[in-house]
C-alpha angles and dihedrals in degrees: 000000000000127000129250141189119211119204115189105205130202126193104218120178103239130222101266087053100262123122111250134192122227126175108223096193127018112201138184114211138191109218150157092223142359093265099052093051087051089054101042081045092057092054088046096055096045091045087053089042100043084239128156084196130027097209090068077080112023127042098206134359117231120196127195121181114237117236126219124209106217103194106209128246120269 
């Protein structure tokens, strides 16, 4: 299984009037694919939000695979 890491990202209009854009949950996720990461993701936030839908908080979800350096053997 790889690694993940879910960011669920929201676009806010800042104070000065430009569009900004704020992550409002940062996970890391074990997963066969990225898919599935972004899935499981999606359960996890609105459990931890007490949400019934994750987009009421995030406007779109972005997942990036986490590498791992393996160093070889001396």
């Amino acid at each position: 299984m790889a690694r993940y890491t879910v960011r669920f990202l929201k676009d806010i209009l800042g104070e000065n009037g430009r569009q900004a854009e704020i992550c409002q949950s940062l996970l890391e996720i074990e997963a066969a694919n990225s898919g599935d990461a972004a899935e499981l993701a999606k359960k996890k936030f609105c459990e931890k939000q007490r949400l019934k839908e994750w987009s009421l908080h995030a406007d779109r979800v972005h997942v990036a695979e986490n590498k791992v350096e393996t160093k070889a053997a001396s």
